[in-house]
N, CA, C and O of each residue as an XYZ file, in Angstrom:
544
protein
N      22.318      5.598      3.271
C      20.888      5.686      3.587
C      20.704      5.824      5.095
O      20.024      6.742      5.554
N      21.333      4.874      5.908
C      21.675      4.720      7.773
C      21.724      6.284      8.038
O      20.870      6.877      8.698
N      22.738      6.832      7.490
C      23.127      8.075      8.194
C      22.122      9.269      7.587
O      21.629      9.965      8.474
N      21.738      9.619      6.219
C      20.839     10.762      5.937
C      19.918     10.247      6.381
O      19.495     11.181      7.063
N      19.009      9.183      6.595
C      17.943      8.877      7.536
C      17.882      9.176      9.630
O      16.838      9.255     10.278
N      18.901      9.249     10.042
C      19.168      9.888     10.980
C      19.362     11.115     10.997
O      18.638     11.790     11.728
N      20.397     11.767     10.196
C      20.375     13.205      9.948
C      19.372     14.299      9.658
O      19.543     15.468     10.004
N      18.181     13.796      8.919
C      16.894     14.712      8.410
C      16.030     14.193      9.284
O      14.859     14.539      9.131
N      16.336     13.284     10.368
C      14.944     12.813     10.621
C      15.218     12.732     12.681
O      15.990     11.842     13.037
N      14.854     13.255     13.351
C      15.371     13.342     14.950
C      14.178     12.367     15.505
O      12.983     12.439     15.218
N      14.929     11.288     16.518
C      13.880     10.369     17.244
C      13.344     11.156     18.511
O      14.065     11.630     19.389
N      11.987     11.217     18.464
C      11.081     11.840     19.196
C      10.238     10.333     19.362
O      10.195      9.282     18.722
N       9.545     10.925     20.718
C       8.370      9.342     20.798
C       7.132     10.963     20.592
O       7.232     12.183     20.725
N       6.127     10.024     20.232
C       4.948     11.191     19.313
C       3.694     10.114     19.128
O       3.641      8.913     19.395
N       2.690     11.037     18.555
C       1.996      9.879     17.923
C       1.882      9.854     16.436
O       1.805     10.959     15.900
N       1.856      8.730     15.621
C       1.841      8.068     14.445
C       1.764      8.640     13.629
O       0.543      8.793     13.653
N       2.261      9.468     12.322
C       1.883     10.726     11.753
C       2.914      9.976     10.263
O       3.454     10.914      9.677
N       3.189      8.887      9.735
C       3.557      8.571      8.598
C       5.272      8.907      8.612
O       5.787      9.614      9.477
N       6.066      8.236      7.444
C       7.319      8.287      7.377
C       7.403     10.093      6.164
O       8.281     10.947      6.290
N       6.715     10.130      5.564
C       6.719     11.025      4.679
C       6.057     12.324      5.450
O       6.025     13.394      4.842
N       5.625     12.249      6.543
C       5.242     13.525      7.064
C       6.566     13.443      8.353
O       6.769     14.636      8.579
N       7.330     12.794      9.082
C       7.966     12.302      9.562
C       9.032     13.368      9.268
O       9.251     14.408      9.891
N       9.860     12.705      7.800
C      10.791     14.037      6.879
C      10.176     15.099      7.028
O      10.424     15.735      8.052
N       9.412     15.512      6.291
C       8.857     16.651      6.309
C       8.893     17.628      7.642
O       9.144     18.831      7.716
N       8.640     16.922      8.400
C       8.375     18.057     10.063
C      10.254     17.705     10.344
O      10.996     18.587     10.775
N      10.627     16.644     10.089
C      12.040     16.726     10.568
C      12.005     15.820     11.840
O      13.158     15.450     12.065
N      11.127     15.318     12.761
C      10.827     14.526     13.376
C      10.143     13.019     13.610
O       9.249     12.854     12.779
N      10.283     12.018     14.388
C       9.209     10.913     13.973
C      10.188      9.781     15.238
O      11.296      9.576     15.733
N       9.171      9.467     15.224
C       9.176      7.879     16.597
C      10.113      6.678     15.628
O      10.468      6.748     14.452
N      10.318      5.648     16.602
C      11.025      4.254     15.663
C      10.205      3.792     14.613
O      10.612      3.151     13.644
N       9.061      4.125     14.827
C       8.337      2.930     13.334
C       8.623      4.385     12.389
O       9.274      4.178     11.365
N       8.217      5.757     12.629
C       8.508      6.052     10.932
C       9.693      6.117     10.678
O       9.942      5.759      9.527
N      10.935      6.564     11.529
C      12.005      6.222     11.230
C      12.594      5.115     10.411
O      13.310      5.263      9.421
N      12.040      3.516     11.169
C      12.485      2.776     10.273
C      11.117      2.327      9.092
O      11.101      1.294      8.424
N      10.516      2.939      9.088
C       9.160      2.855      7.556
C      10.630      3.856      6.551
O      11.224      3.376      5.586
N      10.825      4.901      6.993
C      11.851      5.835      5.977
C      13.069      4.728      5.797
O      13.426      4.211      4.739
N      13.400      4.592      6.611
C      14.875      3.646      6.117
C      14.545      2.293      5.349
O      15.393      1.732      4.654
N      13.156      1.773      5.537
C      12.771      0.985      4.635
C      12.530      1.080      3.334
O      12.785      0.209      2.503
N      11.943      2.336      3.094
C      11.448      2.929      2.085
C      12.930      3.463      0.886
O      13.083      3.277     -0.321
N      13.716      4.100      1.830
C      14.868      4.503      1.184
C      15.183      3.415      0.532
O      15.163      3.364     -0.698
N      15.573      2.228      1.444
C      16.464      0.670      1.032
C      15.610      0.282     -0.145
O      16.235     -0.232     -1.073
N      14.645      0.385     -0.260
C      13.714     -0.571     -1.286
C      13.479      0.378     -2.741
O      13.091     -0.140     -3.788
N      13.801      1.916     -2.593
C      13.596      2.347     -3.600
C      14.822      2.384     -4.210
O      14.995      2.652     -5.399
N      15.989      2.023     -3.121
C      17.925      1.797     -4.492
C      17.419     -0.083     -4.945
O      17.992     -0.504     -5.950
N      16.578     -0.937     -4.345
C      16.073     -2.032     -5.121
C      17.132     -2.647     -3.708
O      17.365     -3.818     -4.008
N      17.654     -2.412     -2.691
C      17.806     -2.996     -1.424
C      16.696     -3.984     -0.578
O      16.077     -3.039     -0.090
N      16.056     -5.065     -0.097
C      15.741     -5.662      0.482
C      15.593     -4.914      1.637
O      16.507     -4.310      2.198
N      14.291     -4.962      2.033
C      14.595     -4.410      3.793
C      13.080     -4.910      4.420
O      12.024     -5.008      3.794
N      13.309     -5.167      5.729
C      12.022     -5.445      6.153
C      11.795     -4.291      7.737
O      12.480     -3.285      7.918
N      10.872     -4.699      8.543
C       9.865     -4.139      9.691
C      10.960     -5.404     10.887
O      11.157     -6.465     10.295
N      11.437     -5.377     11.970
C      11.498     -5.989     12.828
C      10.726     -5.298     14.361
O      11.208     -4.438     15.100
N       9.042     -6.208     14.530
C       8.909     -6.036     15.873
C       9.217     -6.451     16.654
O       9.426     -7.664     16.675
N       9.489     -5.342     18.155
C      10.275     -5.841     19.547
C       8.881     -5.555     20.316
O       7.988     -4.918     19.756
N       8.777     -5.937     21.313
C       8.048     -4.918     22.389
C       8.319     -3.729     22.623
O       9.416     -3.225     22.861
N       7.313     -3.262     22.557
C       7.429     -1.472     22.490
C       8.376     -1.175     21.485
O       8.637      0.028     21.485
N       8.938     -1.765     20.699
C       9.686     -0.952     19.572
C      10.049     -2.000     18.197
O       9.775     -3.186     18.011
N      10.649     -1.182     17.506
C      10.709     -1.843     15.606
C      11.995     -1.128     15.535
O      12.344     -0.124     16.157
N      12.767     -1.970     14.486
C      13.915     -1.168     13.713
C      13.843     -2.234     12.583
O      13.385     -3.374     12.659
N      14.412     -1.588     11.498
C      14.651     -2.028     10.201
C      16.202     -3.437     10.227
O      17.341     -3.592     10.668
N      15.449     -3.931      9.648
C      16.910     -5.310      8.892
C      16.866     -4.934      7.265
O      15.848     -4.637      6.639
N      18.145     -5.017      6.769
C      18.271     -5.220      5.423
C      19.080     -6.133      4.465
O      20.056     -6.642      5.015
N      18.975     -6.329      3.680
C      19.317     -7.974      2.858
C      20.648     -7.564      2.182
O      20.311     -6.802      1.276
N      21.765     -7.672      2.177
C      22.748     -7.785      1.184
C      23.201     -9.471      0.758
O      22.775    -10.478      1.323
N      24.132     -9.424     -0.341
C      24.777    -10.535     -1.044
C      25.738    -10.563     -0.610
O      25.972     -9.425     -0.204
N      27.004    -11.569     -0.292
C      28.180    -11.011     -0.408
C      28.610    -11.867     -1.837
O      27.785    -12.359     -2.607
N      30.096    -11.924     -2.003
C      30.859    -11.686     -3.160
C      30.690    -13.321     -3.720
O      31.096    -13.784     -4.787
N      29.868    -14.090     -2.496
C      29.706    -16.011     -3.199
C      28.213    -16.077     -3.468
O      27.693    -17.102     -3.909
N      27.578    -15.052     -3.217
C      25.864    -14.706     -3.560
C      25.009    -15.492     -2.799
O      24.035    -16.066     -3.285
N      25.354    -15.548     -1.530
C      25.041    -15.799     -0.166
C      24.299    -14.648      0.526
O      25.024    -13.657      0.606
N      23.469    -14.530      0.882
C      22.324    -13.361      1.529
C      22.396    -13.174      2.847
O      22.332    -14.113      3.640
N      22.516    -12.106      3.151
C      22.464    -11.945      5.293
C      21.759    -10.779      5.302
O      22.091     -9.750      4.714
N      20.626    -10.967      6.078
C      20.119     -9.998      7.190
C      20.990     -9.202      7.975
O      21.973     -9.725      8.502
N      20.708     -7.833      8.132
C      21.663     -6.912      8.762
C      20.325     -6.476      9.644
O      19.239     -6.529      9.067
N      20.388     -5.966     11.294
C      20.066     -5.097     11.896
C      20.678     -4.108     11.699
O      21.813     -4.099     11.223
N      19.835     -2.802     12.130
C      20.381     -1.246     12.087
C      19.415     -0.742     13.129
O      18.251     -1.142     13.114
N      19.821      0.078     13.994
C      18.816      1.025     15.180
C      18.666      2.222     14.135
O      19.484      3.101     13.865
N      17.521      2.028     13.679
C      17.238      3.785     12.874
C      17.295      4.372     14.207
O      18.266      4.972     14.669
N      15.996      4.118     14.888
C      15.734      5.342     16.181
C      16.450      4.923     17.160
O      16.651      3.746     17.460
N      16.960      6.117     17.821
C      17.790      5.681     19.670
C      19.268      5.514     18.980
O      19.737      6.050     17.976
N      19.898      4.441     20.023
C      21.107      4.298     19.990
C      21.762      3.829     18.549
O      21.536      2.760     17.983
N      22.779      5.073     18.014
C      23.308      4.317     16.601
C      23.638      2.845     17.055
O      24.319      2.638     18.059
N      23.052      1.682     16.161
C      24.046      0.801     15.834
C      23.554      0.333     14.589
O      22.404      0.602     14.242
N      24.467     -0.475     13.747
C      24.701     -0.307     12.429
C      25.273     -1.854     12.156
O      26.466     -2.133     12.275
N      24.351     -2.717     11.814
C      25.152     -4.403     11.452
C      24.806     -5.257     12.797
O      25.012     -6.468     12.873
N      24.332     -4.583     13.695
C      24.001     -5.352     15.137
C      22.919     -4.563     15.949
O      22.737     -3.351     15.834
N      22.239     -5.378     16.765
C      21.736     -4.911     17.510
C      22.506     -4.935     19.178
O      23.152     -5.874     19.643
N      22.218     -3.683     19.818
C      22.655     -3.577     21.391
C      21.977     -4.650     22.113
O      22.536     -5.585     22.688
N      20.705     -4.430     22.031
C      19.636     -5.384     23.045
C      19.364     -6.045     22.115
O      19.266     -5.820     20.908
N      19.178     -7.340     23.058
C      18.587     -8.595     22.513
C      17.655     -9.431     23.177
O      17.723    -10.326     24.020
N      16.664     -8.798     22.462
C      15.315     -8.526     22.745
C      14.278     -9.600     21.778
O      14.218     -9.736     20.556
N      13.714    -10.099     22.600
C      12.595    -11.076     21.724
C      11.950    -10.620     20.389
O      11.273     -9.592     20.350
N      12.069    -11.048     19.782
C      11.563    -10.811     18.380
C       9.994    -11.243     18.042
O       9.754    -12.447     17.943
N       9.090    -10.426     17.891
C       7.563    -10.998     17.730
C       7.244    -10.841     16.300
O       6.364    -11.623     15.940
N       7.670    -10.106     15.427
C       7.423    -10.405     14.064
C       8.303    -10.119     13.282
O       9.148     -9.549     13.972
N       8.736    -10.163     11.995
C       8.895     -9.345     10.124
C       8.391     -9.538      9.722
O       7.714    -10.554      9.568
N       8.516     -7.802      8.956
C       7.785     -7.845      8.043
C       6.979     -6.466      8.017
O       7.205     -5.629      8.891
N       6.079     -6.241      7.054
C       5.011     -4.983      7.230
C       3.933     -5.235      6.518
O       3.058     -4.373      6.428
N       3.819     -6.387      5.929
C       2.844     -7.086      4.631
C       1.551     -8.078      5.177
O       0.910     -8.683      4.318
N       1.225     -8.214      6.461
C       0.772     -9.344      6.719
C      -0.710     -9.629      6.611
O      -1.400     -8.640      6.859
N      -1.500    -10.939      6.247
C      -2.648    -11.320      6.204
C      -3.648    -12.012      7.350
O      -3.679    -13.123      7.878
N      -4.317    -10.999      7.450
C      -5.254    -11.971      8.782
C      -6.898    -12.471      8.552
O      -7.934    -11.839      8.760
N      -6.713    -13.723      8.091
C      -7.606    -14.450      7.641
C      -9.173    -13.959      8.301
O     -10.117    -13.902      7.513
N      -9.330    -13.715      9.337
C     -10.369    -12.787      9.308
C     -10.795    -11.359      9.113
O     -11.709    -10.648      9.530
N      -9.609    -11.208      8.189
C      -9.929    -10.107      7.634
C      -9.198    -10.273      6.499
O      -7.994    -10.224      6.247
N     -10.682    -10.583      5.550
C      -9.625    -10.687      4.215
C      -9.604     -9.066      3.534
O     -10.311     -8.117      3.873
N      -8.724     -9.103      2.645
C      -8.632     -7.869      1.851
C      -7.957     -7.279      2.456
O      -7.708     -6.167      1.989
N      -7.292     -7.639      3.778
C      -7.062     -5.827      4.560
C      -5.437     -6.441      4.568
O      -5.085     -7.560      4.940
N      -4.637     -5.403      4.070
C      -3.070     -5.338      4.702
C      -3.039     -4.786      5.877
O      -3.790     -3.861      6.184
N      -1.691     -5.572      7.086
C      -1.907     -4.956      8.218
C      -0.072     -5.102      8.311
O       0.698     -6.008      7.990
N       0.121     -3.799      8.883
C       1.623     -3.772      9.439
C       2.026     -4.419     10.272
O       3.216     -4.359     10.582
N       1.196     -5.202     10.863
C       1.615     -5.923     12.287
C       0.382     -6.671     12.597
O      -0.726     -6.192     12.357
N       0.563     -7.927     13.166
C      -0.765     -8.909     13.829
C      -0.850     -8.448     15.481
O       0.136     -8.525     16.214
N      -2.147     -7.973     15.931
C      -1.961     -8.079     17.281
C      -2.538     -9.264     17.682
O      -3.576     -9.729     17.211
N      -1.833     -9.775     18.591
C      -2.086    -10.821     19.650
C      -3.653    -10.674     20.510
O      -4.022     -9.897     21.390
N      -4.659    -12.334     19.465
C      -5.631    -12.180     19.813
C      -6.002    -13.473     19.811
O      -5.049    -14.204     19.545
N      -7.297    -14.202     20.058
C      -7.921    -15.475     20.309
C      -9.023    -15.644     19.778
O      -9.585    -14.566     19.590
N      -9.564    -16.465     19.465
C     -10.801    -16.161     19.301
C     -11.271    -17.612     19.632
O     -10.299    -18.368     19.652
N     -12.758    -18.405     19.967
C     -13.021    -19.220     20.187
C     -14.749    -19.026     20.869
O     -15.307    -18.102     21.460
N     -15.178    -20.372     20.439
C     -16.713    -20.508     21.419
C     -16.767    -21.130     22.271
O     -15.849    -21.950     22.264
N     -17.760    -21.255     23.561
C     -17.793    -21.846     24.320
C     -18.235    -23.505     23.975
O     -19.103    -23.832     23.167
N     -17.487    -24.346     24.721
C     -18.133    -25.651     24.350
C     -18.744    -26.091     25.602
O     -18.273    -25.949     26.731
N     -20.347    -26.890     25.122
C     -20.723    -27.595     26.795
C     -19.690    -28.783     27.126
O     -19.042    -29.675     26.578
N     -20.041    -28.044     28.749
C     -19.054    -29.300     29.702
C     -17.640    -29.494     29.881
O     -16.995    -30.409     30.393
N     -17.116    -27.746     29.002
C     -15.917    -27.667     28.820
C     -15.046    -26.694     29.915
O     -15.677    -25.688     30.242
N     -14.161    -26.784     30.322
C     -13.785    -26.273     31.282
C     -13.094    -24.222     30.652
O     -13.263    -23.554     29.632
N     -12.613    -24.080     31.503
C     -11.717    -22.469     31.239
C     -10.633    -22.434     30.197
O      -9.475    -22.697     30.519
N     -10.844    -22.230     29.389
C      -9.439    -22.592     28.266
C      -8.236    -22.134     29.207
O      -8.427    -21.628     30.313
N      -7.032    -22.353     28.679
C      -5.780    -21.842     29.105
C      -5.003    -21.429     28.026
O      -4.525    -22.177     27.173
N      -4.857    -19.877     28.102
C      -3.901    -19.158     27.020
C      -2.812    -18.992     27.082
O      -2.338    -18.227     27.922
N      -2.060    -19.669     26.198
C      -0.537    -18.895     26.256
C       0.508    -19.222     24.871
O       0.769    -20.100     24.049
N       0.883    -17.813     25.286
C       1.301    -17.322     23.785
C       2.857    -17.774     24.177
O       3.363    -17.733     25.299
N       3.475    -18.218     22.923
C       4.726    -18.938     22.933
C       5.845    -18.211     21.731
O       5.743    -18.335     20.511
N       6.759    -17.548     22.371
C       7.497    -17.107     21.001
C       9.394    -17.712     21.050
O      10.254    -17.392     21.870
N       9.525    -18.742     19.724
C      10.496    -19.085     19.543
C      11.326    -18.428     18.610
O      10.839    -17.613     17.827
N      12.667    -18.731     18.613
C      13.708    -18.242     18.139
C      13.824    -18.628     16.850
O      13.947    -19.843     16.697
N      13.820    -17.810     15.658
C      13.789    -18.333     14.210
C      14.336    -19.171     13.924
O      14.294    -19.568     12.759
């Protein structure tokens, strides 16, 4: 799946145009790249998820081994082959492609962007924001 997903598909940066139009033109950025390698993995009944980086995503996928023990695999669909690892190691801000944001019900979203929300209280001073991301 790793390799005919690289082969039919050349990493270009572009704008957003789907994994299935992606094939089709023969071109596509890291997210449809790895939306296709997701898509591939999940239609042989493979496990695979969305990993966001800053400024970029690549696909993880789930195997068993032979004691039916489960591991996460990285793969670079777009950019530099690598295959079972990642090169950079790079903060991780989400998995996944399924997610729910309580103010917005009903809606599936591929990704949460980083937001706040809050009212003013009397007598209350300047809030202080900061976003904290730990290691799984």
């Amino acid at each position: 799946i790793y390799d005919v997903v690289r082969e039919k598909v050349e990493y270009r940066n572009g704008p957003l145009k789907g994994a299935a139009r992606a094939l089709n033109d023969g071109w596509g950025d890291c997210e449809e790249l790895t939306c296709l390698f997701i898509a591939a993995c999940r239609s042989q009944g493979i496990p695979a998820r969305t990993v966001w980086v800053e400024g970029h995503c690549y696909p993880e996928f789930y195997l068993v081994d032979a004691t039916g023990a489960g591991w996460w695999f990285p793969c670079q669909a777009a950019g530099t082959k690598s295959f079972g690892a990642m090169p950079d190691q790079l903060p991780i801000l989400q998995k996944g492609d399924n997610f729910r944001d309580p103010d917005r019900p009903g809606e599936s979203l591929r990704y949460m962007s980083e937001f706040i929300r809050g009212s003013a209280v009397k007598g209350a001073g300047t809030p202080r924001v900061e976003f904290v991301r730990e290691a799984a």
